[in-house]
C-alpha positions as CSV (number, residue, x, y, z in Angstrom):
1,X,47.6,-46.3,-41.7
2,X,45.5,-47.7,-39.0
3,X,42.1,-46.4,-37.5
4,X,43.8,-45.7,-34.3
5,X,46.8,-43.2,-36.1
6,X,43.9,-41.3,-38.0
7,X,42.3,-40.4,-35.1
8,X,45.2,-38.9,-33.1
9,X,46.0,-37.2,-36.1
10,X,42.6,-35.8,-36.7
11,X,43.1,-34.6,-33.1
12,X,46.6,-33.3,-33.4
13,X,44.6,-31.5,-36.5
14,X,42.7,-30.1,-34.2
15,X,45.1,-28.3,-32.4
16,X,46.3,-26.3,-35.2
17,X,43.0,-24.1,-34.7
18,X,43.7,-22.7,-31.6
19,X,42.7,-19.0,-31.7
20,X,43.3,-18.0,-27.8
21,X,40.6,-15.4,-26.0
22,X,41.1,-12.7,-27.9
23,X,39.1,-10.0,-26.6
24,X,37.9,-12.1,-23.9
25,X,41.1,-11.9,-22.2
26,X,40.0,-8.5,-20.9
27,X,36.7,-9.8,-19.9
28,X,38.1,-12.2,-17.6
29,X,41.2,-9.6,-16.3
30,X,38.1,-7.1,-15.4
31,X,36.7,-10.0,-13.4
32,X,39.9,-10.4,-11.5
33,X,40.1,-6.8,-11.1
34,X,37.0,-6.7,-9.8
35,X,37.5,-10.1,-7.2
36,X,40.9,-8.5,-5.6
37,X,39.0,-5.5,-4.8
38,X,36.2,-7.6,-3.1
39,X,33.4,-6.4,-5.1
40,X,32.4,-10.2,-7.2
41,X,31.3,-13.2,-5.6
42,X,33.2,-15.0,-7.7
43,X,32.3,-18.4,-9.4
44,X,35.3,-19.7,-10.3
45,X,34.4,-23.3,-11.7
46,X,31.5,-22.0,-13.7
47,X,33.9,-19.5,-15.2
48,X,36.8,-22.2,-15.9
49,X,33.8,-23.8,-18.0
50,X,33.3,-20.8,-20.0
51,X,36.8,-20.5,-20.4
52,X,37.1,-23.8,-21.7
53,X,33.8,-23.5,-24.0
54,X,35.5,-20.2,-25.2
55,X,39.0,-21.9,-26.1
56,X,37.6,-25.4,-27.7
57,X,39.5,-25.4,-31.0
58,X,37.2,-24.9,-34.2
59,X,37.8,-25.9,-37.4
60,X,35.5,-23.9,-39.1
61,X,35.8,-20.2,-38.9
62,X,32.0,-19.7,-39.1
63,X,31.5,-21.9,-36.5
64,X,33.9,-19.4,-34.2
65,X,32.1,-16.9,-35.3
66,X,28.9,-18.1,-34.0
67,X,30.6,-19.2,-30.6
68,X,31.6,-16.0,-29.7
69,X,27.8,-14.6,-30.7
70,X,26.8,-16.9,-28.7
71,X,29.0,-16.5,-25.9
72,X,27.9,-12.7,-25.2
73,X,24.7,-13.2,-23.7
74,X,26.6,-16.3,-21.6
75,X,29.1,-13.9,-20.9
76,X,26.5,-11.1,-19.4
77,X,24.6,-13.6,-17.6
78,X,27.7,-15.0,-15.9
79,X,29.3,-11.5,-15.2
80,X,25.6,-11.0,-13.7
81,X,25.8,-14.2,-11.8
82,X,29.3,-13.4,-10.1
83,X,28.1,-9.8,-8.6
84,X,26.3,-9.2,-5.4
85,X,23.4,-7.6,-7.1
86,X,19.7,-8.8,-6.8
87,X,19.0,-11.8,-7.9
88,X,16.4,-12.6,-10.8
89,X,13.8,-14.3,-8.2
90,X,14.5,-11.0,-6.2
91,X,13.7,-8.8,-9.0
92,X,10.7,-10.6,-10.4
93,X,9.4,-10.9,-6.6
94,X,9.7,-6.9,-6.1
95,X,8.6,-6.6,-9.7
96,X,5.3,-5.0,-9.1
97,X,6.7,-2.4,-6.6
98,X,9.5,-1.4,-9.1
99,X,6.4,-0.4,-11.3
100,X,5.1,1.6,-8.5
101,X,8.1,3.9,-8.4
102,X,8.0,7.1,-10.0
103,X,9.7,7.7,-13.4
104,X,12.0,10.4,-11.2
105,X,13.0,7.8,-8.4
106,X,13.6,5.2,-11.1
107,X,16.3,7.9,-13.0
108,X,17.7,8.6,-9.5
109,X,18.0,5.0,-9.0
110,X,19.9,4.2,-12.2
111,X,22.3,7.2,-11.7
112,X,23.2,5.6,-8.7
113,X,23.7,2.6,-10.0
114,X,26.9,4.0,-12.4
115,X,30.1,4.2,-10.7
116,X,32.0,6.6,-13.3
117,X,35.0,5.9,-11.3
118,X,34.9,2.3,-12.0
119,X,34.0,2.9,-15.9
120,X,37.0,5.1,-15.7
121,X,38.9,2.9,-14.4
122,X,37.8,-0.2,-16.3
123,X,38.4,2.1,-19.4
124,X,42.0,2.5,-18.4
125,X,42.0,-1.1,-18.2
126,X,40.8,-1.5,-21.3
127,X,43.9,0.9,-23.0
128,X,46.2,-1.4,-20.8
129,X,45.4,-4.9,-21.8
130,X,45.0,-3.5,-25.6
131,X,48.9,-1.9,-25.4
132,X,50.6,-5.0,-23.5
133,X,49.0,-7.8,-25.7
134,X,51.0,-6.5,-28.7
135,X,53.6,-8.7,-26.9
136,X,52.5,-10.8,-24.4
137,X,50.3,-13.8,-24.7
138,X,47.2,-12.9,-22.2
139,X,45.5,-15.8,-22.7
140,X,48.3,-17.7,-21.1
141,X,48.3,-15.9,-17.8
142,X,44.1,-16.0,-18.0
143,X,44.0,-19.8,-18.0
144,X,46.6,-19.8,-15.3
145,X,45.1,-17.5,-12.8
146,X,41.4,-19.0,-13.3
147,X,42.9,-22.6,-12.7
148,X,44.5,-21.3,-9.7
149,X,41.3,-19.9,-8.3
150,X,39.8,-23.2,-9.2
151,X,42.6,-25.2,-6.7
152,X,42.2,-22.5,-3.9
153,X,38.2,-23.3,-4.4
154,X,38.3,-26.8,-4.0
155,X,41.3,-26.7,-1.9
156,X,38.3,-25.3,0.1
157,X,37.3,-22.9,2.9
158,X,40.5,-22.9,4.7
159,X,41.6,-20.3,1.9
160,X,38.7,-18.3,2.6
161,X,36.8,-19.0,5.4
162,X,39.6,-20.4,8.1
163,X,39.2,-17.5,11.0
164,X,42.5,-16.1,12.7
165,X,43.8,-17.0,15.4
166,X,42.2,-14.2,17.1
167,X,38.7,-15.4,16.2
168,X,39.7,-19.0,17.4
169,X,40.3,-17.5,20.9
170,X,37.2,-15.4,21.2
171,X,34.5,-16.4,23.4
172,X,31.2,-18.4,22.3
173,X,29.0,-15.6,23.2
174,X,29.7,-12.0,23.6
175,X,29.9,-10.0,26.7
176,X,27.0,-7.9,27.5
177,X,27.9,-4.6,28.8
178,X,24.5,-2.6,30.0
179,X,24.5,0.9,32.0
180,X,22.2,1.1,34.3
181,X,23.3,3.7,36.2
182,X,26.6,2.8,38.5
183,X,25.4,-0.5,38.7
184,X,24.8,-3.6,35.7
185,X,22.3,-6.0,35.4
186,X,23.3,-9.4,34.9
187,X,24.1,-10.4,31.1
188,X,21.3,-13.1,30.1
189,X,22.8,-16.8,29.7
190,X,22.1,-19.2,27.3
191,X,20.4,-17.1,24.8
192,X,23.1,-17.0,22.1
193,X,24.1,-20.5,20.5
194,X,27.9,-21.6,20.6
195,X,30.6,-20.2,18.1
196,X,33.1,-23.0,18.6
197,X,33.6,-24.3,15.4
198,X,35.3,-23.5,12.6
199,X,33.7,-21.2,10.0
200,X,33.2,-23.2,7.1
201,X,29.9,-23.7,5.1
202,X,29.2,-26.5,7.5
203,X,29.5,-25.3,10.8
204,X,28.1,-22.3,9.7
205,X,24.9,-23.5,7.8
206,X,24.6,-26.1,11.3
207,X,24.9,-22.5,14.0
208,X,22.0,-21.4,11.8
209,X,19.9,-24.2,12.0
210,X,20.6,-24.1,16.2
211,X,19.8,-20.6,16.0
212,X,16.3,-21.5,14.6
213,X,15.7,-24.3,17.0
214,X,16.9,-22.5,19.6
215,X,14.5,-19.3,19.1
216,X,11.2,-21.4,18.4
217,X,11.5,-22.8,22.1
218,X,11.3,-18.6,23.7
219,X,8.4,-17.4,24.6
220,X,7.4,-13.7,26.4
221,X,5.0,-14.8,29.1
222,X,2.3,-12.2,29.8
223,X,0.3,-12.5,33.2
224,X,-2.9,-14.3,32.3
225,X,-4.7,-11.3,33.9
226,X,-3.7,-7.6,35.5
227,X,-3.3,-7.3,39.4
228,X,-6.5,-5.3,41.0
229,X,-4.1,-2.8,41.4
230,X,-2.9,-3.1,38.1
231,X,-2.3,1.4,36.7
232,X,-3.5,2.3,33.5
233,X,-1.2,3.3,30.6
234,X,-1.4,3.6,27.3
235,X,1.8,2.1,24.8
236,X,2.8,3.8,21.8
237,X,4.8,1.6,19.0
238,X,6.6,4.1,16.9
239,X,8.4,2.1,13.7
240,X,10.0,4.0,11.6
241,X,11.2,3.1,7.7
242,X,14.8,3.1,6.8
243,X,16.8,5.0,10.7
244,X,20.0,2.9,11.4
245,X,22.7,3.3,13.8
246,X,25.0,3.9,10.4
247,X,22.6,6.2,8.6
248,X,22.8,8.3,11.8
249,X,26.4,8.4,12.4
250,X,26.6,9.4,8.5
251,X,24.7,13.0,8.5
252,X,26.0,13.7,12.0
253,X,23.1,13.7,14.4
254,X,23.9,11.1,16.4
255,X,23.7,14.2,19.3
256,X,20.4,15.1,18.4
257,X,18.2,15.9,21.5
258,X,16.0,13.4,20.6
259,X,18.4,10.6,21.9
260,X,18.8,12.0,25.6
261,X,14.7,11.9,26.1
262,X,15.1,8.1,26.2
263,X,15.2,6.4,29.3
264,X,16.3,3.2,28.0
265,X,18.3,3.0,24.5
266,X,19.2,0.0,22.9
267,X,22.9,0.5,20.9
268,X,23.4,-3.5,19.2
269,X,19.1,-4.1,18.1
270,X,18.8,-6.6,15.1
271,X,16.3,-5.7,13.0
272,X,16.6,-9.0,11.5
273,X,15.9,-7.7,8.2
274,X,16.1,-5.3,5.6
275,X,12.7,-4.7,4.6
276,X,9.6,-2.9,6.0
277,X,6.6,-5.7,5.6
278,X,9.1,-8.4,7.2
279,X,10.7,-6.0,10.1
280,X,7.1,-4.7,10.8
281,X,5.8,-8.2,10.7
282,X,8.6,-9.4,13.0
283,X,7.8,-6.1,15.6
284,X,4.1,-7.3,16.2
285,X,5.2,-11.2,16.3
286,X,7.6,-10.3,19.2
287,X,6.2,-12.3,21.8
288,X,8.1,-15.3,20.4
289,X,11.9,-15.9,19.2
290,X,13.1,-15.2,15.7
291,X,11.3,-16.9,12.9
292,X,12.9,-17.7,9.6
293,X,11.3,-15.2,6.8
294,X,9.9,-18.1,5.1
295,X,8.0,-18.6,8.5
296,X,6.9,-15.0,8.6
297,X,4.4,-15.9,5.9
298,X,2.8,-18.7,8.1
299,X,0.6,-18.8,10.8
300,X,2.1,-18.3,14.6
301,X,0.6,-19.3,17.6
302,X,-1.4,-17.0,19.0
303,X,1.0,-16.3,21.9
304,X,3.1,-15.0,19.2
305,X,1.3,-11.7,18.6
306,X,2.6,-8.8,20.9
307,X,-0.7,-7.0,20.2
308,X,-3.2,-9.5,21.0
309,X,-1.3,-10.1,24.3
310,X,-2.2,-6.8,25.1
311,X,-5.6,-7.3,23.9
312,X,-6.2,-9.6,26.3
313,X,-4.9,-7.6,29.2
314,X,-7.8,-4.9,28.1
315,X,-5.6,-2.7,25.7
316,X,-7.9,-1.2,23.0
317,X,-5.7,-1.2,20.0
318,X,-5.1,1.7,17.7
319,X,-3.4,1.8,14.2
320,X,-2.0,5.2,12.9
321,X,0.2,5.7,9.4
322,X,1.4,8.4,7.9
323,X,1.1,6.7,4.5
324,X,-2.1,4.5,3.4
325,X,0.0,1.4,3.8
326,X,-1.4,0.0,-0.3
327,X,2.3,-0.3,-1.8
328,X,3.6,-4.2,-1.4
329,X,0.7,-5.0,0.3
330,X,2.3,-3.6,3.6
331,X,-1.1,-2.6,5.5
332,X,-2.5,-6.2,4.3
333,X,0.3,-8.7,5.1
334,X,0.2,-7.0,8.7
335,X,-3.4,-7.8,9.4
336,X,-2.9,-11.3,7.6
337,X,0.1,-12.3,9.0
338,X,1.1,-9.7,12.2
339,X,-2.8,-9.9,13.3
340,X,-3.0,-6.5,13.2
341,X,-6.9,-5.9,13.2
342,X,-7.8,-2.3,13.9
343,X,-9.0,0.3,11.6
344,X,-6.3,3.2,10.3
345,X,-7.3,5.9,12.0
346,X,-8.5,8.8,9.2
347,X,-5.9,11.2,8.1
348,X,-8.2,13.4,6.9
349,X,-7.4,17.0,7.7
350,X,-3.6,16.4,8.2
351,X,-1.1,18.2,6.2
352,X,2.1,16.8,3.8
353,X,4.8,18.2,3.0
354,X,6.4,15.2,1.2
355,X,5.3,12.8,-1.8
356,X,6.2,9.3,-1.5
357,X,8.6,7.6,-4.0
358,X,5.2,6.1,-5.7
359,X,3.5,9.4,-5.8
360,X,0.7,8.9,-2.8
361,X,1.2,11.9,-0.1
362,X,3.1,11.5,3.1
363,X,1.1,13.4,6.1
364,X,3.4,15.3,9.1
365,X,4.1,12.8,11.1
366,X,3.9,15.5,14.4
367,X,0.0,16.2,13.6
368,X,-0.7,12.3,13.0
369,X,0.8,11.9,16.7
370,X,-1.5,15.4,17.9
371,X,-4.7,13.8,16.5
372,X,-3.5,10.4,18.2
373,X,-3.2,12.3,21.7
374,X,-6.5,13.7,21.2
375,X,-7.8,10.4,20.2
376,X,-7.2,8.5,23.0
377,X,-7.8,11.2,25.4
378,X,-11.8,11.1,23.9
379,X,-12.0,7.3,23.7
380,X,-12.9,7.1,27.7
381,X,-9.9,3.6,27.4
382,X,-8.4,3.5,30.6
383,X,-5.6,1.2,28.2
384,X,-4.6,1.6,24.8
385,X,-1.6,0.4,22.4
386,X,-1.0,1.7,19.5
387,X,0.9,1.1,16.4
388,X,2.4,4.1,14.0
389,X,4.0,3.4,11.3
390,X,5.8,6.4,9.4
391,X,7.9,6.4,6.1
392,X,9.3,10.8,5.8
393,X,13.0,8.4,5.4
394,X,12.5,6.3,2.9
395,X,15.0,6.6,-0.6
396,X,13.5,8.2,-3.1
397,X,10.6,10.3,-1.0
398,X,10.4,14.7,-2.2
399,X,9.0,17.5,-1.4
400,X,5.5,18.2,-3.2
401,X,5.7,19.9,-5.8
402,X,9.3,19.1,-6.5
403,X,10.4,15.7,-9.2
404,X,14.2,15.7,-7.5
405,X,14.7,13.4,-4.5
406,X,14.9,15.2,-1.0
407,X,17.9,14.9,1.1
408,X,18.1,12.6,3.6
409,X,19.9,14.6,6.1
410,X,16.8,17.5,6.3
411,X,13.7,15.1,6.5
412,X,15.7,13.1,9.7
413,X,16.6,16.6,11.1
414,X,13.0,17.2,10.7
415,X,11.8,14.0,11.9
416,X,13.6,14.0,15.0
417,X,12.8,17.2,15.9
418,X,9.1,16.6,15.6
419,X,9.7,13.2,17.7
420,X,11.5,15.2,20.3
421,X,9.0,18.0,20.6
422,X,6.1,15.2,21.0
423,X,7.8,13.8,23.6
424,X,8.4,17.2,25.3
425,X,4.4,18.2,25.0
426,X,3.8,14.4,26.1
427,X,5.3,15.0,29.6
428,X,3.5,18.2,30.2
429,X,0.5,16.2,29.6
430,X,-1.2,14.1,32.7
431,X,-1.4,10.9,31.1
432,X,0.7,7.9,31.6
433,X,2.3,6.6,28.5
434,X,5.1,4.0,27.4
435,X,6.9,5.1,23.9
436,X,8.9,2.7,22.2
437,X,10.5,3.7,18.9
438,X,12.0,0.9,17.0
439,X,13.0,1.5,13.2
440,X,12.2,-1.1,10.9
441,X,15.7,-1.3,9.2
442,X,18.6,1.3,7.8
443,X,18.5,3.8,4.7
444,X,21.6,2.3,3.4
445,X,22.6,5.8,3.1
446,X,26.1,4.7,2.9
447,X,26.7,1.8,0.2
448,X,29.4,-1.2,0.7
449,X,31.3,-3.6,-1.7
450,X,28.2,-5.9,-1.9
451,X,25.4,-3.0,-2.4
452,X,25.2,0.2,-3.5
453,X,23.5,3.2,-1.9
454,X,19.7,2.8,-1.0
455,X,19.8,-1.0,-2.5
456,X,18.7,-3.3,0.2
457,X,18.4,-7.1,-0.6
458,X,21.2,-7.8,1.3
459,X,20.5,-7.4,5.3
460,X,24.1,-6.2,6.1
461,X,25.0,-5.2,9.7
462,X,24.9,-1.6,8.3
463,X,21.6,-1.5,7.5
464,X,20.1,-3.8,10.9
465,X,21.6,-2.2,13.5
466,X,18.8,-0.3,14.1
467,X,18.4,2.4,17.1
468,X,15.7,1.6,19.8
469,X,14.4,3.9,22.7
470,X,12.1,3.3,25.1
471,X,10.2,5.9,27.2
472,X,8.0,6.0,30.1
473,X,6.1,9.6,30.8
474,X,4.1,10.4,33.4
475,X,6.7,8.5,36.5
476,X,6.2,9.4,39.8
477,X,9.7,8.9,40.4
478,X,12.5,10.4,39.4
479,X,13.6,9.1,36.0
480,X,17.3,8.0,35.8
481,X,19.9,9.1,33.2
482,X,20.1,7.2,30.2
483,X,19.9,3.4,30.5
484,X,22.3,2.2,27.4
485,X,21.9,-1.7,26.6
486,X,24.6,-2.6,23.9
487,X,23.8,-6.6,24.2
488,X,22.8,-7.8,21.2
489,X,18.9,-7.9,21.4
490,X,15.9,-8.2,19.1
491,X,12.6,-7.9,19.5
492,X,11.8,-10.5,21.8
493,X,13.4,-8.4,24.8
494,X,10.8,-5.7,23.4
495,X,7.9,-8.3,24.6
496,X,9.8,-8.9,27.4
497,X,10.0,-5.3,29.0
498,X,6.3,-4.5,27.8
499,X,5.8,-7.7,29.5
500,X,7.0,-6.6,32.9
501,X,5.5,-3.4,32.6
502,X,2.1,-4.1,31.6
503,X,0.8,-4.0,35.2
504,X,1.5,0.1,34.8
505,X,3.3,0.0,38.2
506,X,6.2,1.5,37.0
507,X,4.2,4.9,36.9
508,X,3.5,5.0,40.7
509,X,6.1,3.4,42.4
510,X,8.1,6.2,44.3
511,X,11.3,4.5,43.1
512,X,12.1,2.2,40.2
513,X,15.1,-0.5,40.7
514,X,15.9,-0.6,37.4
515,X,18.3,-2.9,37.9
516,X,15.6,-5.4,38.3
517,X,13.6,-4.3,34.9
518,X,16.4,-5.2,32.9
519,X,17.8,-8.0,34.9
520,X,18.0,-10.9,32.7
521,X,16.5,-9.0,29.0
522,X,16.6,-11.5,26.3
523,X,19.6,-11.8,24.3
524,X,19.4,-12.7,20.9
525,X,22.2,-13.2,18.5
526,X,22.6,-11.1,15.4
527,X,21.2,-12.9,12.5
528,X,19.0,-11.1,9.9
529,X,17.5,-12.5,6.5
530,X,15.9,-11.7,3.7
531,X,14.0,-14.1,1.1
532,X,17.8,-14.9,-1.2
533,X,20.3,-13.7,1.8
534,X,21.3,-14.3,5.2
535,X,23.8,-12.7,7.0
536,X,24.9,-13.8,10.6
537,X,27.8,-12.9,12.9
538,X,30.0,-16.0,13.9
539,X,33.3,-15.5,15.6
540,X,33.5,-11.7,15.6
541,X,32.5,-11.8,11.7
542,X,29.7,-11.2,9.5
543,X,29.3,-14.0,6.9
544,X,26.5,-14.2,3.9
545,X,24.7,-16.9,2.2
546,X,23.1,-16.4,-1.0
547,X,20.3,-18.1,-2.4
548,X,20.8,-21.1,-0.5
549,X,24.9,-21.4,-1.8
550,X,27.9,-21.6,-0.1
551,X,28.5,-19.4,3.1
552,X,31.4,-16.5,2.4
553,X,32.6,-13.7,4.5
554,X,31.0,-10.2,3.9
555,X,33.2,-8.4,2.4
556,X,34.6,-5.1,4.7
């Protein structure tokens, strides 16, 4: 017998070994389950290679053996791999703030984290697959579904990503559609980039990349100096941790008094993010267009830096917290990268109700803002602006005394109420002041497909569309009703009406033409990232990229 004929028969051989999944068959049919329902983002090559690593004939039965040792922690790490949860550069980057959570937050946060549904479920699965493979080969269908994901993979983004023919029709930018009374200001042009293309990876990744250039050319352009006639005022920044749009709507109060006191309130504001340093960061950069988070960590020009603008203009600047800013650094990357120089004013004296979810106290957020009034009153500035930064929302805060998380719903209810009555004893008082309360992103109150509950590494559209309100006490003339902007807007338009307001005229004019303050506000088109995602709206649609991979829709 030739060389040639031994080797195919050694091969043939070969063959005699196969040994099928097995129990992986269920592995693999819990993934599928799991992709149909839109909760994996699904690597379906990698996984074919597994298969195949998993299905290799083996002559020796030890050597199986080990294969399918070794193939559990592959098995974990790809199951791991194909979810939406953090990933490991995430986890190790948060690291040292997961060790500042308390034991009690931590417990909460794993309880979360089971669905006993889905192990319910997955059990019943698990009874299923065991009764039908008494008959039917499972491995068979396995290999033929995974190859078939594989062809619709490569077959590409027209399985996936190719838009109706709806989205086709929709127009490049959305139409702006701001009350202002019975009349509308004119809708800003060419603020948002084009949405022509297709929504593949490439047209997508390229929109982004316009996005970026496009929002490094605007600018907020404050008057070099005030008109001699120029009216004091003093501007108070309220940002507030984890308040969106969805986390309103979701414990009812979206009729809460607090919302009628505004006379301007912004319905579609992009927080641009999903964490406090970065949204905080972004607030007090305003005077520019959207930077990329890497870009966050850089130096800006020094037009960039909504305070110092103001600084200029003879603002003395003012920081109050409720919260001694030391977890992540938050109080330190604002004065190294937001420019934010003035001392904390003391808390001393001021009492707390709740303990943060690392253990330091949270001081009532309606004395902070009483000893703020009195502060300013005594400091003889004819201008001041002032930055507050409060954190009574965030997951995983309680009540002292108490180890169990407080409700969400109560600490809002009490939050807005003490907004609300500040704002009342504000107008009874005689100075003039402009409030503008901007959260810094959602609670996450309700989860998704991608995230659960609370977890926010992902910037969805939940969790950015933040409410903004804007109010100016002390007018002489008679304030409107509620002005609602629902353009999509950032914080650029921020700079821009501090901007045409810093001159204080709007106090003592006898009539305001609104119509005229908002005429032409920045638009600024709905893209928010943190350091492994980004998630922007194209078409209609949100779409996500993931550590620098492949764009995919979100899932709804």
């Amino acid at each position: 017998m030739t060389k040639n004929s031994n080797t195919k028969n050694n091969i043939a051989d070969l063959w005699h070994y196969w040994r099928g999944l097995g129990g992986w068959n269920f592995y693999f049919l819990l993934k599928f389950a799991l992709l149909w329902f839109g909760y994996l983002n699904f690597d379906a090559l990698s996984n074919l290679i597994f298969l195949a690593f998993l299905l290799f004939p083996l002559p020796n039965a030890r050597l199986h053996r080990w294969r399918n040792w070794i193939a559990i922690p592959i098995g974990i790490g790809l199951f791991y791999h194909d979810t939406w949860l953090p990933g490991i550069n995430s986890i190790m980057s948060q690291g040292s703030q997961l060790a500042g959570f308390s034991a009690s937050y931590m417990l909460d946060l794993i309880n979360r984290f089971i669905n006993w549904k889905m192990i319910g479920a997955g059990f019943v699965m698990l009874v299923g697959y065991l009764f039908i493979s008494q008959w039917i080969r499972i491995t068979v269908f396995v290999v033929g579904a995974l190859v078939w994901l594989n062809v619709l993979q490569i077959a590409g983004p027209a399985f996936s990503l190719v838009p109706d023919t709806a989205s086709n029709n929709t127009a490049t930018t959305p139409a702006a559609n701001t009350s202002v009374g019975s009349a509308a200001p004119a809708a800003a042009t060419g603020d948002l980039p084009a949405q022509t293309a297709p929504p593949d990876s490439k047209n997508l990744s390229a929109y982004l990349d316009a996005f970026y250039a496009s929002e490094k050319q605007r600018q907020t352009q404050f008057p070099a100096a005030l008109p001699t006639d120029a009216q004091p005022f003093d501007l108070l920044i309220i940002n507030i941790c984890s308040l969106a749009w969805s986390d309103v709507d979701s414990i009812g109060l979206q009729d809460h008094p607090l919302w009628k006191h505004f006379d301007i309130l912004f319905k579609d504001f992009n927080s641009a993010t999903a964490y406090s340093g970065p949204a905080s960061i972004r607030l007090l950069r305003a005077s520019c267009g959207q930077p990329s988070h890497k870009e966050l960590y850089s130096a800006a020009g020094q037009q960039c830096y909504l305070m110092d603008n103001l600084a200029k203009l003879g603002f003395g600047q003012n920081l109050i917290m409720d919260h001694s800013g030391k977890f992540g650094n938050y109080l330190e990357d604002l004065r190294k990268y937001a420019d934010l120089q003035p001392p904390l004013e003391s808390q001393a004296g001021i009492s707390n109700e709740l303990t943060s979810f690392d253990g330091e106290p949270i001081f009532n957020d309606l004395e902070v803002l009483q000893r703020w009034e009195q502060t300013v009153e005594k400091s003889g500035d004819a201008r001041t602006a002032t930055f507050f930064n409060l954190i009574p929302l965030h997951d995983g805060n309680r009540m002292v005394g108490s180890s169990k998380v407080a409700d969400y719903k109560p600490r809002a209810q009490k939050l807005f109420d003490q907004l609300d009555t500040f704002l009342t004893q504000l107008e009874k008082s005689n100075r003039k002041i402009m409030v503008v309360v901007v959260p810094e992103h959602g609670a996450a109150l309700v989860g998704d497909k991608m995230q659960m509950s609370g977890l926010r590494d992902i910037p969805s559209p939940s969790i950015t569309d933040v409410p903004v309100g804007i109010k100016f006490i002390g007018m002489k003339a008679t304030q409107p009703a509620e002005i609602v902007i629902d353009q999509p807007s950032s914080y650029l338009a921020l700079s821009e009406l501090v901007a045409r307001s810093v001159d204080g005229k709007i106090f003592t004019e006898a009539s305001v033409n609104w119509q005229d303050l908002l005429k032409g506000l920045p638009q600024t088109a709905p893209v928010s990232e943190n350091d492994n995602a980004i998630v922007i709206q194209y078409q209609g649609k949100p779409y996500i990229r993931l550590n620098g991979g492949d764009w995919v829709p979100y899932p709804q």
